[in-house]
C-alpha positions, 0 to 999 in steps of 0.5 A, a space after each residue: 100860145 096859152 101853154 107857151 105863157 103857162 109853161 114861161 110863167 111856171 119855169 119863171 115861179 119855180 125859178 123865183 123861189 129858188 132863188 128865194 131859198 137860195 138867199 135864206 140859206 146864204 143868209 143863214 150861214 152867216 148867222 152866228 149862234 148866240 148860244 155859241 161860247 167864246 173862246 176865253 184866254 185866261 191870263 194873269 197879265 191883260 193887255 187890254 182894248 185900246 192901249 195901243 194909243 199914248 194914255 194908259 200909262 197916266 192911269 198905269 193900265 197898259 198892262 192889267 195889273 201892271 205891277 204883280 207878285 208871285 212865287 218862285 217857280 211859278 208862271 205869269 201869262 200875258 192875253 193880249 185883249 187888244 185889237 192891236 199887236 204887242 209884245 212882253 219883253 223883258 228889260 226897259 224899252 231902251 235897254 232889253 235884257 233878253 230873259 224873255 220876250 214874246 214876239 209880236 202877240 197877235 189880237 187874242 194870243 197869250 205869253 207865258 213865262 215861268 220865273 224860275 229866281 227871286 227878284 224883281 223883273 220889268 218888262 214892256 212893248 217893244 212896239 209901244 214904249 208907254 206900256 210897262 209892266 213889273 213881275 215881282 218873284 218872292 221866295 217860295 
C-alpha cells in the first residue's frame, strides 16, 4: 500500500511539473522581444491616430501636412497611422477627378503617386469627407 502512494505521489509531482514547464513555455511565446524593431513606413503624407472621428479639419491635421509642395516628376507617399481605413483620392469629396486614388488603405498601409504636371491637385477620404489634403506640383 505504501509503494502504491509512492509511485501515485510520484506520477502525480512529475505531472505537476510538467505541467508547470508547459505553461512558462506558453507563456513565452507570447512574450515580445522589446529589442525587436518596428516596421517604420516612411511617408511624406501621415494619416495620423484618430482622425477618423469629425475635428481634425478645425486644426487642418487630417492629412499631415495637409497642404505640400514638390517638384514635377516627383512622388508623394500617404502611410495611413490611423487604427481606422482611408483612401487618397483625387478631386473634391462630391466631385472625384479620377487621377489617383488609393482604395481603402488598411491600418499601416501606404499610397504613392508620382505627379507627373505642374499644377495644383486636392485630394480626400472617400470614407471621411472632413479629411482633405492639396499636393501642389512646381516646375522642376
Amino acid at each position: 500500500m505504501e509503494r502504491k502512494r509512492t509511485v501515485l505521489g510520484t506520477i502525480i509531482g512529475i505531472f505537476v511539473i510538467v505541467l508547470g514547464i508547459a505553461i512558462l513555455f506558453q507563456n513565452n511565446a507570447f512574450v515580445q522581444d522589446v529589442n525587436e524593431p518596428k516596421i517604420i513606413l516612411k511617408g511624406d503624407v501621415v494619416m495620423p491616430s484618430k482622425v477618423s472621428r469629425p475635428g481634425c479639419e478645425k486644426t487642418d491635421s487630417c492629412y499631415t501636412p495637409s497642404k505640400i509642395v514638390i517638384k514635377q516628376g516627383n512622388s508623394v507617399t500617404w502611410v495611413n497611422e490611423d487604427s481606422a481605413f482611408h483612401s487618397v483620392t483625387s478631386g473634391y469629396y462630391a466631385d472625384p477627378n479620377g487621377l489617383f486614388d488609393s482604395g481603402y488603405l488598411d491600418p499601416e498601409a501606404s499610397f504613392t503617386f508620382v505627379f507627373e504636371n505642374i499644377g495644383t491637385y486636392d485630394y480626400f477620404c472617400t470614407l471621411h469627407p472632413w479629411m482633405k489634403g492639396q499636393v501642389i506640383v512646381e516646375l522642376l
